[in-house]
C-alpha positions as CSV (number, residue, x, y, z in Angstrom):
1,X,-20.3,7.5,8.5
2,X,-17.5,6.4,10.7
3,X,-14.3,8.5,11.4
4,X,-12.1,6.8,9.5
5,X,-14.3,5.8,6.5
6,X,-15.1,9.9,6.1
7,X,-11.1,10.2,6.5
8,X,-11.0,7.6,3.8
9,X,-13.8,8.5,1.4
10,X,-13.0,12.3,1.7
11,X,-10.0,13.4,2.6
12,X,-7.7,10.7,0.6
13,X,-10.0,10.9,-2.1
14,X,-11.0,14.8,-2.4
15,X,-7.4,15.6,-2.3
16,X,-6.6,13.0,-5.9
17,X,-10.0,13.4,-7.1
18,X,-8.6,14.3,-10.2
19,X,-6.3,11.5,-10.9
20,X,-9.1,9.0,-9.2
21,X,-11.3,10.3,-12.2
22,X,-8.5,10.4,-14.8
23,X,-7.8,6.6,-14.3
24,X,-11.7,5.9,-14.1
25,X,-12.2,7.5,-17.6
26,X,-9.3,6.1,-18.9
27,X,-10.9,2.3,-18.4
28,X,-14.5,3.7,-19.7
29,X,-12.9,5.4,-23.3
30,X,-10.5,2.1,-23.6
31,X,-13.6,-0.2,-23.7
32,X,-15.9,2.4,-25.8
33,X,-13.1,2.4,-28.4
34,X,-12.9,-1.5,-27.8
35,X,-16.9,-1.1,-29.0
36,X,-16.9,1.2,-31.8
37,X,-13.8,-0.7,-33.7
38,X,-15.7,-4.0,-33.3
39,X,-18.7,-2.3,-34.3
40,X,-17.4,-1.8,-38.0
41,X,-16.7,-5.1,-38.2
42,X,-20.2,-6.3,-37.4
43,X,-21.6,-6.8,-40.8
44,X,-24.8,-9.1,-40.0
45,X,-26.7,-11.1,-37.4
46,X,-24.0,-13.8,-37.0
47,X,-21.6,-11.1,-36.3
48,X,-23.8,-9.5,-33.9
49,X,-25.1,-12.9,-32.2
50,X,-21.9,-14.7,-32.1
51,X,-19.4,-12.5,-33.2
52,X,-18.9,-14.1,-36.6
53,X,-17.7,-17.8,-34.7
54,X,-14.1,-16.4,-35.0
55,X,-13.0,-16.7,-31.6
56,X,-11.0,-19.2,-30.2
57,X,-11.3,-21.7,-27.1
58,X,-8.7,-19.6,-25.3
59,X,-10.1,-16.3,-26.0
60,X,-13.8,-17.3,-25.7
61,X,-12.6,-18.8,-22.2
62,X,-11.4,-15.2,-21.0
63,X,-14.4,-13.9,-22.3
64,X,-16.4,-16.3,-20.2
65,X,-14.3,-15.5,-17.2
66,X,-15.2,-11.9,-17.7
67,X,-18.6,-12.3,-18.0
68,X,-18.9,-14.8,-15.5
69,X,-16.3,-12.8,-12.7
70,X,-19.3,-10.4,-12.4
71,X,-20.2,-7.7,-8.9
72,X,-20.9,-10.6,-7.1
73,X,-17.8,-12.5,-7.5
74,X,-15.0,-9.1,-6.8
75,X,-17.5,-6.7,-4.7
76,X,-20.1,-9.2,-3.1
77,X,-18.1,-12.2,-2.5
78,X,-14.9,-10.1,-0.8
79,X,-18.1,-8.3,1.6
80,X,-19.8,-11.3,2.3
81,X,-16.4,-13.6,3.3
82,X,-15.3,-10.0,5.2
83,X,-18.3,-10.4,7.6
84,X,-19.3,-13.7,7.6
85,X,-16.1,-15.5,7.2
86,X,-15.7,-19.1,6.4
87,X,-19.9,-18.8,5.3
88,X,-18.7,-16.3,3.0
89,X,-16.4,-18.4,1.0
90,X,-19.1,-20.9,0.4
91,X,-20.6,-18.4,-2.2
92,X,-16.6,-18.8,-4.1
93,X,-17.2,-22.8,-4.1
94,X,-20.6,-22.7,-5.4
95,X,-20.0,-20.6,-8.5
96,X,-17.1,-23.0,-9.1
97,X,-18.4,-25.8,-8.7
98,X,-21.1,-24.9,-11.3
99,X,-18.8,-25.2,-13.8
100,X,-18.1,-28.8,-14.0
101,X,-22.2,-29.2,-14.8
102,X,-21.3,-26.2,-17.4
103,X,-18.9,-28.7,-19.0
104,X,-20.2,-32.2,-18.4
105,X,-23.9,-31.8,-19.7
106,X,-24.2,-28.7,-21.7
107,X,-21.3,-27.0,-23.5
108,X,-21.0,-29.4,-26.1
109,X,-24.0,-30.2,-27.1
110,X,-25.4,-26.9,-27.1
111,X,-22.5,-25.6,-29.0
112,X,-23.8,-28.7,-31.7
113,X,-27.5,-28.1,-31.8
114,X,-28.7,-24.1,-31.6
115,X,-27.2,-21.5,-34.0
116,X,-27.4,-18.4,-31.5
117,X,-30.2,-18.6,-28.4
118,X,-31.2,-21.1,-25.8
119,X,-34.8,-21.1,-28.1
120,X,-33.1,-22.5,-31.1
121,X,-32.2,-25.7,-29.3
122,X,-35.4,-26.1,-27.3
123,X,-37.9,-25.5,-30.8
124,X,-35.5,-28.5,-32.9
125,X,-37.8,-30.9,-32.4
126,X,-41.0,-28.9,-30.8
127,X,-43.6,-26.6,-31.4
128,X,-41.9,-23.1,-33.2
129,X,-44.0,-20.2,-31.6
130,X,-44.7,-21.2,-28.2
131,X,-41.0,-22.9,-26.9
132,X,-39.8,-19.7,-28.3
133,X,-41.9,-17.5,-27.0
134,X,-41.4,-19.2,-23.2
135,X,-37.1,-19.5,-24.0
136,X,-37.0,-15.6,-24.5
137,X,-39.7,-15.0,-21.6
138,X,-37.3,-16.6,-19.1
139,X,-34.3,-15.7,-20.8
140,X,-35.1,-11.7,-20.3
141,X,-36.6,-12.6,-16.9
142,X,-33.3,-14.1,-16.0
143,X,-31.0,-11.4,-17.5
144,X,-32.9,-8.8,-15.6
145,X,-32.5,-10.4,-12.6
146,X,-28.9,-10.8,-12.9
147,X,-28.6,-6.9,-13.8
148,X,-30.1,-5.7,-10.6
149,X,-26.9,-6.9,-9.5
150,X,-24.4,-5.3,-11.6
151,X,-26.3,-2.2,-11.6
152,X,-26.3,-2.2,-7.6
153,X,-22.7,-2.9,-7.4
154,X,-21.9,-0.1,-10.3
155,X,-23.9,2.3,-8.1
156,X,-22.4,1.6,-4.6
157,X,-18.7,1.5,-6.5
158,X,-18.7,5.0,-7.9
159,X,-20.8,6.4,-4.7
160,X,-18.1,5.5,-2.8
161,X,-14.9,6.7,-5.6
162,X,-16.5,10.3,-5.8
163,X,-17.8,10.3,-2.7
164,X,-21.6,10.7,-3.6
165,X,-23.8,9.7,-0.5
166,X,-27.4,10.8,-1.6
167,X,-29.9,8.5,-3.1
168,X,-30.2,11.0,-6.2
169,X,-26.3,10.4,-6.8
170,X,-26.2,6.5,-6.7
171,X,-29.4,6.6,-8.6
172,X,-28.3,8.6,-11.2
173,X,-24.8,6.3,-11.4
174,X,-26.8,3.3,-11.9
175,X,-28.4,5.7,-14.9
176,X,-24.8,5.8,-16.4
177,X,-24.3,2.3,-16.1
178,X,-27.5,1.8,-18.3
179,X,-26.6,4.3,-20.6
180,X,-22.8,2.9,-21.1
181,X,-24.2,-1.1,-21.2
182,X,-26.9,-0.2,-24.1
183,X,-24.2,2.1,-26.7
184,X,-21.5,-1.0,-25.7
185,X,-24.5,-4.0,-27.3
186,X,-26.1,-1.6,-29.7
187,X,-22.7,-0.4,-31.5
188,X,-20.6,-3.7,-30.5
189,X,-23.0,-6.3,-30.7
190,X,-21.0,-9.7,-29.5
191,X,-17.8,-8.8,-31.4
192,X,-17.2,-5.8,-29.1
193,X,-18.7,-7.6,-25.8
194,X,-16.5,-9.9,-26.4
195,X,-13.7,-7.9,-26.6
196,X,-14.8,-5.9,-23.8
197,X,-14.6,-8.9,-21.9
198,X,-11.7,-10.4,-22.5
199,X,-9.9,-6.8,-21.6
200,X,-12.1,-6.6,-18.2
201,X,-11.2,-10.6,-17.2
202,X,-7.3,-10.1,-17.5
203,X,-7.5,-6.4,-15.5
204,X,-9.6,-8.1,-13.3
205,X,-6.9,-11.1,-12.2
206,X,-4.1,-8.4,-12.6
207,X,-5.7,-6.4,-10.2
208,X,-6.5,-9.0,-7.9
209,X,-3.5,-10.7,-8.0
210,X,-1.6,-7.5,-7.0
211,X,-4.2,-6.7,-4.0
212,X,-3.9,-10.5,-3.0
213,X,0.3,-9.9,-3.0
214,X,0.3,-6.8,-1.2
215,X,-2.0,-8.5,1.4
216,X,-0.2,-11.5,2.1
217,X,2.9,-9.2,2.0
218,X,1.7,-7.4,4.7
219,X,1.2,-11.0,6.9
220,X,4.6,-11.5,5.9
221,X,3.2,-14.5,3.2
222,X,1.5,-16.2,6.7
223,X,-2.0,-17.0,5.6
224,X,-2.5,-18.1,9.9
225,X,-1.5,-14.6,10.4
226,X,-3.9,-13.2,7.8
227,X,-7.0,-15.8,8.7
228,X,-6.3,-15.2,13.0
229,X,-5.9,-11.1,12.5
230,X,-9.1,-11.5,10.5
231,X,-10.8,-13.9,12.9
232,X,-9.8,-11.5,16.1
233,X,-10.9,-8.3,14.2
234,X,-14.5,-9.7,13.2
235,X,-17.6,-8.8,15.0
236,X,-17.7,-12.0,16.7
237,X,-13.6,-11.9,17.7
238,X,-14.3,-8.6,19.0
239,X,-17.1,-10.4,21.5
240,X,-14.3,-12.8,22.1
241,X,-15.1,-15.8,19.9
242,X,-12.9,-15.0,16.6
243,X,-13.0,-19.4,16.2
244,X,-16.6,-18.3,15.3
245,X,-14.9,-16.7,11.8
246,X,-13.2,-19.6,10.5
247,X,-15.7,-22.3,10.9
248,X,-19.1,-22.8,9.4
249,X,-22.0,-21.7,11.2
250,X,-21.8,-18.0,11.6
251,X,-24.8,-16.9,8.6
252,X,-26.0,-20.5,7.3
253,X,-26.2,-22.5,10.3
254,X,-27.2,-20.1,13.4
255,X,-30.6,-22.5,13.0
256,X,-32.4,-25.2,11.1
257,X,-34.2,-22.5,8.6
258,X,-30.6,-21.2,8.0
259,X,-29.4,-24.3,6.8
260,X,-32.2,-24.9,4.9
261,X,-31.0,-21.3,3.2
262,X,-27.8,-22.5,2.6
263,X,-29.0,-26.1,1.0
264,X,-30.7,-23.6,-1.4
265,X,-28.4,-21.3,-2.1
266,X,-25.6,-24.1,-2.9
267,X,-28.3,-26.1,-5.8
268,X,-29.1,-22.6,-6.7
269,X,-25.1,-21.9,-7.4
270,X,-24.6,-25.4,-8.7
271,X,-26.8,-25.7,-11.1
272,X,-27.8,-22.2,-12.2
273,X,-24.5,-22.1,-14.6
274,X,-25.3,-24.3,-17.0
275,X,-29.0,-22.5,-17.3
276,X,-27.6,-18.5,-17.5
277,X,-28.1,-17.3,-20.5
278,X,-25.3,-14.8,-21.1
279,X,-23.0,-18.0,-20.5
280,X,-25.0,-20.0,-22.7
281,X,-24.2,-17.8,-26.1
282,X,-20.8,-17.9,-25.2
283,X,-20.6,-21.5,-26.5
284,X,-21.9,-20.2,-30.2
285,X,-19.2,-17.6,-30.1
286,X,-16.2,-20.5,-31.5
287,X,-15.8,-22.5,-34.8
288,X,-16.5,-25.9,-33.2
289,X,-18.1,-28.0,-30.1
290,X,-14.2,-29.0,-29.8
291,X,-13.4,-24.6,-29.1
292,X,-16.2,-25.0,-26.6
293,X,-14.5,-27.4,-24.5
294,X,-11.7,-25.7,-24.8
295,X,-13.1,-22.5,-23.2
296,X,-15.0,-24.2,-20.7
297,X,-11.9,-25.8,-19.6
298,X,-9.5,-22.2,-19.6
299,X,-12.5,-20.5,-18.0
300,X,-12.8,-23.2,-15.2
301,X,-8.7,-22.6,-14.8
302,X,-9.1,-18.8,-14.8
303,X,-12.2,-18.7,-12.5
304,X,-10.3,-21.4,-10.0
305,X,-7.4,-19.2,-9.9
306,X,-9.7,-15.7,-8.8
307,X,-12.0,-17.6,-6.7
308,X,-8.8,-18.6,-4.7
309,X,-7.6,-15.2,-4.2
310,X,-11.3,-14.1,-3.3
311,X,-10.0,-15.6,0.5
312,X,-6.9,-13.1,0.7
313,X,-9.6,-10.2,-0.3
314,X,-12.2,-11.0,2.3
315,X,-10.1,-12.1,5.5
316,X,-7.4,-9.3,4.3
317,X,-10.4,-7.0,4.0
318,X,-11.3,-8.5,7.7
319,X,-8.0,-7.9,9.1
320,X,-7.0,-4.6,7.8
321,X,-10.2,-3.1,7.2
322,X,-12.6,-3.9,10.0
323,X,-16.7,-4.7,9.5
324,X,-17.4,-1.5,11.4
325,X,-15.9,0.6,8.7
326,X,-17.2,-1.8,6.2
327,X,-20.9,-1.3,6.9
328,X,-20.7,2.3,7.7
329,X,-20.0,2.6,3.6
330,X,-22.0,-0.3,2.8
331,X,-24.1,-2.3,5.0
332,X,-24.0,-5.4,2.9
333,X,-20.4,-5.4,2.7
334,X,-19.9,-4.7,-0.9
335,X,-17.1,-2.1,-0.6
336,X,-14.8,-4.5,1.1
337,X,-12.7,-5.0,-2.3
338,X,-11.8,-0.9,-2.3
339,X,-11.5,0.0,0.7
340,X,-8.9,-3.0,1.5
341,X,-7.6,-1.5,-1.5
342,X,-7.2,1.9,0.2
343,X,-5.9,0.4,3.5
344,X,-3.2,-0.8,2.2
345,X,-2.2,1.8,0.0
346,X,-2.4,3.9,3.1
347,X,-5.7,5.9,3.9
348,X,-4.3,9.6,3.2
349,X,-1.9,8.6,1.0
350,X,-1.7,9.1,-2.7
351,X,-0.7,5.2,-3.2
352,X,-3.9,4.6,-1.7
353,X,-6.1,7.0,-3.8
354,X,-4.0,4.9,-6.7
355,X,-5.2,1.7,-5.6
356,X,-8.5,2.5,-4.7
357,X,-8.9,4.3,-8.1
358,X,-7.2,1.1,-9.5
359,X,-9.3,-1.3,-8.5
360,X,-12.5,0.7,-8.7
361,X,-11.9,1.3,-12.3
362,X,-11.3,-2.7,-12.3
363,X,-14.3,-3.3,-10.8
364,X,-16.5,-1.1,-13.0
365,X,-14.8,-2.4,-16.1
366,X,-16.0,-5.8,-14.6
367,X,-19.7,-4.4,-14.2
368,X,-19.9,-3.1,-17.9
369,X,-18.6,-6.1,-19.5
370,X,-21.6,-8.1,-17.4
371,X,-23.9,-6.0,-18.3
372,X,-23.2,-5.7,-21.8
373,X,-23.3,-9.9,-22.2
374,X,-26.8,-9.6,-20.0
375,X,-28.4,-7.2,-22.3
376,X,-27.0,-8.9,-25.5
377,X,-28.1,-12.4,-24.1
378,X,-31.8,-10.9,-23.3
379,X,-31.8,-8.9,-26.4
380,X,-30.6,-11.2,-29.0
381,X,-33.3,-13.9,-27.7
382,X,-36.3,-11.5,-28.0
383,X,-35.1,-10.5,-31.8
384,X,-34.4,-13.9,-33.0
385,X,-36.8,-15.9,-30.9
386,X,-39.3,-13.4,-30.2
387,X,-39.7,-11.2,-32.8
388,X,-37.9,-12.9,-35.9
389,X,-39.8,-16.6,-35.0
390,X,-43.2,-15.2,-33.4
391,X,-44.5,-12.5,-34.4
392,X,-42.6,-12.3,-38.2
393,X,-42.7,-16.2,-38.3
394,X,-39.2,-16.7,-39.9
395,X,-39.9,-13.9,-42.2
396,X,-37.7,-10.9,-41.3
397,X,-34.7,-10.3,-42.5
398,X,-31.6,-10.5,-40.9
399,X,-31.1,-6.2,-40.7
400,X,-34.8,-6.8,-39.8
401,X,-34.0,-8.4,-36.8
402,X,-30.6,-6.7,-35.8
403,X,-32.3,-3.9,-35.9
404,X,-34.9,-5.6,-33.5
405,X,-32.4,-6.5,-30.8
406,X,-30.9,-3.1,-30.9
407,X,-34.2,-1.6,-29.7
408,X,-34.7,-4.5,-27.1
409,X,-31.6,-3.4,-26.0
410,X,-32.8,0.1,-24.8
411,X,-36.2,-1.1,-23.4
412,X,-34.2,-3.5,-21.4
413,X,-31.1,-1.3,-19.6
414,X,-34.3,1.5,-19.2
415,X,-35.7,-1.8,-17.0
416,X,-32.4,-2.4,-15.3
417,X,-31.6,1.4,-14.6
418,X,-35.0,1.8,-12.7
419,X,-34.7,-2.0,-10.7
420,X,-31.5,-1.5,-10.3
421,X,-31.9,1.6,-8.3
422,X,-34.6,-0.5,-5.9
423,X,-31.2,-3.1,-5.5
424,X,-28.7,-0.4,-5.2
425,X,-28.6,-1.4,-1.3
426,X,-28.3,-5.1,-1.5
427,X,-25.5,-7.8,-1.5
428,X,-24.6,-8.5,-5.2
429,X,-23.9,-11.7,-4.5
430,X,-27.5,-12.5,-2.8
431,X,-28.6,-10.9,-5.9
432,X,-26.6,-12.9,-8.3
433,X,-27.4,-16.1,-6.6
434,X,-31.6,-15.6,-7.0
435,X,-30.7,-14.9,-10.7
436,X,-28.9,-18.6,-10.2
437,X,-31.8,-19.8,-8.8
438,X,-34.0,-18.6,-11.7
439,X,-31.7,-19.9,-14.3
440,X,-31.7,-23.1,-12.5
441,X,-35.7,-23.5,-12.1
442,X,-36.7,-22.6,-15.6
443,X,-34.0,-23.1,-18.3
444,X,-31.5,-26.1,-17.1
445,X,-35.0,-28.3,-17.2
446,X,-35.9,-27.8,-20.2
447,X,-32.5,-27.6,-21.9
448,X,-31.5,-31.2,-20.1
449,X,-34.7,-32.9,-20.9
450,X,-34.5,-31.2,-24.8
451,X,-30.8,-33.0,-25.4
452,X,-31.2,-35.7,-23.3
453,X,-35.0,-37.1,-22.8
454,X,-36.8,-38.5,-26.3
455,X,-40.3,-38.2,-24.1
456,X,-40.0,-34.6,-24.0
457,X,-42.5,-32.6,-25.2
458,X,-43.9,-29.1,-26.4
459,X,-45.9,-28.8,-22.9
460,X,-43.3,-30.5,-20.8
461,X,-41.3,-27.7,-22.0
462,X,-43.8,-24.5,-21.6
463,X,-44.8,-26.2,-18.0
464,X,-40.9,-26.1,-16.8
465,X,-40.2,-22.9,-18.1
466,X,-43.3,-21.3,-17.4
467,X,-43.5,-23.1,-13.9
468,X,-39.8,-23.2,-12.4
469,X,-40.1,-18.9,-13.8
470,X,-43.3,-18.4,-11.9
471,X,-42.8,-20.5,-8.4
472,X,-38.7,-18.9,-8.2
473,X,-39.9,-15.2,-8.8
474,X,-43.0,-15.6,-7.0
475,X,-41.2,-16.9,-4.0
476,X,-38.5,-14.5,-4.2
477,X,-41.2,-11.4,-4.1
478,X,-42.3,-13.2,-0.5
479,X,-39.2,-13.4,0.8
480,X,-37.0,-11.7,3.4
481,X,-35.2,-10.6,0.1
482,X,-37.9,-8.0,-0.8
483,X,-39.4,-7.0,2.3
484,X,-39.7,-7.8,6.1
485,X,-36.1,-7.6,6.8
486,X,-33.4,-4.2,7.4
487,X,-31.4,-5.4,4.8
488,X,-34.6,-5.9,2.3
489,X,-35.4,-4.0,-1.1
490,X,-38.2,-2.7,0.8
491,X,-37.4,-2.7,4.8
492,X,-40.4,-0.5,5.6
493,X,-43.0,-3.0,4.8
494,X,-43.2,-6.6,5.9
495,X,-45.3,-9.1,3.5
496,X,-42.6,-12.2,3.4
497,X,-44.1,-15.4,4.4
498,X,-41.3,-17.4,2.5
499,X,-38.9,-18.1,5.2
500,X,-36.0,-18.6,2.9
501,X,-33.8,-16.0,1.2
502,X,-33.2,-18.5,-1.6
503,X,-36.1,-20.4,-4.0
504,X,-34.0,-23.2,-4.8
505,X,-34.5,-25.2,-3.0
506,X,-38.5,-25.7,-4.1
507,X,-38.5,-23.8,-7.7
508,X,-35.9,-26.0,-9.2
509,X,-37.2,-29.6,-8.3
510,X,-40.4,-28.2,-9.4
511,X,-39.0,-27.3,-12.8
512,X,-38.1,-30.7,-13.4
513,X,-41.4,-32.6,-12.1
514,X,-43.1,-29.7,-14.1
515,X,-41.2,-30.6,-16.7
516,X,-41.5,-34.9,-16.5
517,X,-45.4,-34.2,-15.6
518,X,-46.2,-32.1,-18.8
519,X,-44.9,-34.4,-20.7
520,X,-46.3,-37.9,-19.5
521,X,-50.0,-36.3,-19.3
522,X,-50.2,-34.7,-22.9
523,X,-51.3,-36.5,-25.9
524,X,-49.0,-35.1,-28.1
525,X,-46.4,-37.4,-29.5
526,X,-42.5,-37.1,-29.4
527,X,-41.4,-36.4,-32.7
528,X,-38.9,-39.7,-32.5
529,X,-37.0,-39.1,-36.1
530,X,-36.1,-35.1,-34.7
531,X,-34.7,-36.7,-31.5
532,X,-32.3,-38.9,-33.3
533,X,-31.5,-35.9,-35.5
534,X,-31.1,-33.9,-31.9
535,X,-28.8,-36.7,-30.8
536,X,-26.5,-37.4,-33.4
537,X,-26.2,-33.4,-34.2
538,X,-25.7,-32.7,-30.3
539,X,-23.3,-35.6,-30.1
540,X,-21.1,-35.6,-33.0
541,X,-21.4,-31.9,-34.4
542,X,-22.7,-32.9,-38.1
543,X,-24.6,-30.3,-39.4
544,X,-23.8,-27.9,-36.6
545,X,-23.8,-24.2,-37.6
């Protein structure tokens, strides 16, 4: 550990320890008391898969934001634009731009045609047990995916808040985490989550906004200032090329394989939106497909708005903070966000131990409200597609099967807590985007083709789930992102022949040829009348729950 980062992870922090943790527990009871008071109110499985439909466009948009505003975008995003630059903010515009597929292809009619899972639209007008079976397959896949983030990020925050440097202390954090994300979904169910969420998304801007003031304050409101000081202080400005910084090139385009990463990370981003399943349940949370616009179209505002001032926490984090220091406490730069926080609070300065405990507390707030709409996402799909439509074959009861996704819950966050403590060293964001790319390969596919392809059938739909699942986590456990790299989940050992850190690129074509080929080559027949029922429910909202 550097000089200065021990000066500011001990010395500012030992001496207001005890306010750091106040403020940190105050954030954790708030949002447990959030939980329990919604939890009264859950009454039966609409209430704890969509939170009764009471919600409106506006506050189901700030729920979205908080769910979607995960680790990756405040912790992983800041790191990665702190010491890569302009390449960095290419991870801002991707998650972004995601949106507008969000809104033009899937929010709607979703909203229209499924009552609470992914499974319910996909099975309309196929085969019950096996669609099912393959929707809550990839849905749990892809939740646990996107929880190695969170978990990672919750376990590299709190390390660095209390100081904790041994593997036994961040593992046991990213314990916590799992602990706190299964009471919030098995008391709250969406009601809380949703609540929960809503709190964390308007901490979250009010907390960035601030750091983004005090940064530009400190550049005297000159973002040349702030973008040149950055640009000199990176790694490659200290060499004597800070132009490096600002333009493109510097992670994504250092060769022809890196820009083949980057073509794959920005299709992963793009598209895998519109296929995440914790965003997709969002959409049954409102009274009608017209509330689901609504939200899509607040969330796109709110997220525009953060993803903007994700440039004054990177470069500031740049300028002020310095990659040395920055990968002494975190080698893939995902304590940027704090420690800027503590810079310019002033390292042994109580202000700083404010902020830093400030926007830590944020931070985690942010990582609980994600994982809570993970696990309730993955849950809720194995009780009411799994269990309630497979193995009970419509016949359990609605307690039944409540009771079903509150035991999913556990089994799941005990399958986070001991991934998540294999990730605990990697970007979030990296992380987040392979989740993406999942999303992308084996739900957007089928989902597309289900609303929009009469053709469509019960094995096109198991051969694009089952296949874009299979060729984007198989090629993911052969890349540089699980071994043969320093920065891997396993550096020791070397078995990556994938040469790209990203599947995209080949797992989600493959989804949709899997998904055209299936289809063409069975001899099973579209049911024709269900698609028009598909269509005009999907289009118009009649008969929508």
């Amino acid at each position: 550990m550097s000089p200065v980062l021990h000066l500011a992870a001990s010395s500012a922090t030992t001496e207001h320890r005890p306010l750091i943790i106040t403020l940190f527990a105050a954030f954790v009871v708030a949002t447990l008391f959030i939980t329990v008071w919604a939890g009264r109110q859950t009454k039966d499985a609409a209430d704890f898969y969509a939170g009764g439909r009471q919600f409106t466009g506006f506050q189901n948009g700030l729920a979205i934001s908080g769910d979607y505003m995960s680790a990756a975008s405040f912790l992983g995003i800041a790191g990665a634009i702190a010491l890569f630059g302009y390449d960095g903010f290419l991870y801002s515009i991707g998650f972004l731009v995601a949106w507008l597929v969000a809104l033009l292809l899937v929010a709607e009619p979703l909203r229209n045609s499924g009552r609470y899972t992914m499974g319910d639209v996909l099975a309309y007008r196929m085969r019950q047990r096996p669609v099912r079976t393959a929707a809550g397959v990839s849905t749990i896949v892809v939740s646990i995916f996107y929880l190695l983030a969170q978990m990672a990020g919750a376990g590299i925050l709190v390390s660095l808040l209390l100081g904790i440097t041994s593997d036994g202390g961040k593992i046991a954090i990213v314990a916590l985490v799992g602990l706190l994300m299964i009471v919030y979904v098995t008391i709250g169910g969406m009601k809380g989550t949703t609540w929960v969420q809503m709190v964390k998304a308007v901490l979250l801007i009010a907390g960035t906004l601030l750091i983004t003031f005090l940064v530009l304050w400190k550049f005297n409101f000159n973002i040349s200032d702030l973008l040149g000081e950055a640009a000199r202080n990176s790694e490659v400005g200290q060499k004597g090329n800070p132009d490096a910084f600002l333009e493109p090139g510097l992670k994504y385009g250092v060769d022809g394989m890196t820009k083949l990463d980057f073509l794959s990370l920005g299709i992963a981003l793009v598209l895998g939106t519109a296929g995440l399943p914790h965003i997709l349940i969002r959409f049954y949370t409102v009274p009608t497909a017209k509330a689901a616009r609504k939200s899509v179209n607040w969330a796109i505002g709110i997220i525009g708005a953060f993803y903007l001032m994700t440039i004054a926490l990177g470069f500031g984090a740049a300028a002020l903070v310095g990659p040395a220091e920055i990968k002494a406490s975190n080698p893939a730069g995902n304590t940027a966000a704090p420690l800027l926080a503590l810079h310019i609070g002033g390292v042994d300065s109580a202000w700083g131990a404010i902020l830093l405990a400030v926007i830590s507390a944020v931070a985690f707030a942010t990582i609980l409200a994600v994982v809570a709409g993970l696990t309730l996402a993955s849950s809720s799909s194995f009780a009411h597609d799994i269990y309630a439509n497979v193995i009970r074959r419509g016949q359990a009861t609605e307690k039944e099967e409540v009771r079903a996704a509150r035991w999913a819950t556990v089994f799941i966050g005990i399958v986070s807590i001991a991934l998540g403590a294999l990730a605990r060293d990697l970007n979030v964001a990296g992380l987040v985007a392979l989740a993406f790319a999942v999303a992308a390969s084996a739900n957007l596919p089928t989902i597309l083709y289900s609303l929009f392809w009469k053709r469509f059938t019960t094995q096109g739909a198991l051969w694009s789930i089952y296949g874009g699942l299979a060729s984007s986590v198989f090629l993911v456990l052969f890349s540089p992102v699980v071994s043969g790299s320093p920065s891997a989940m396993f550096p020791s050992v070397d078995f990556a022949w994938f040469p790209l850190s990203n599947p995209g690129l080949i797992s989600i074509p493959l989804g949709f040829l899997l998904g055209w080929l299936g289809s063409v080559l069975t001899k099973e027949k579209p049911d024709a009348g269900k698609y028009a029922e598909l269509e005009v429910k999907s289009l118009t909202g009649i008969g929508a729950h």
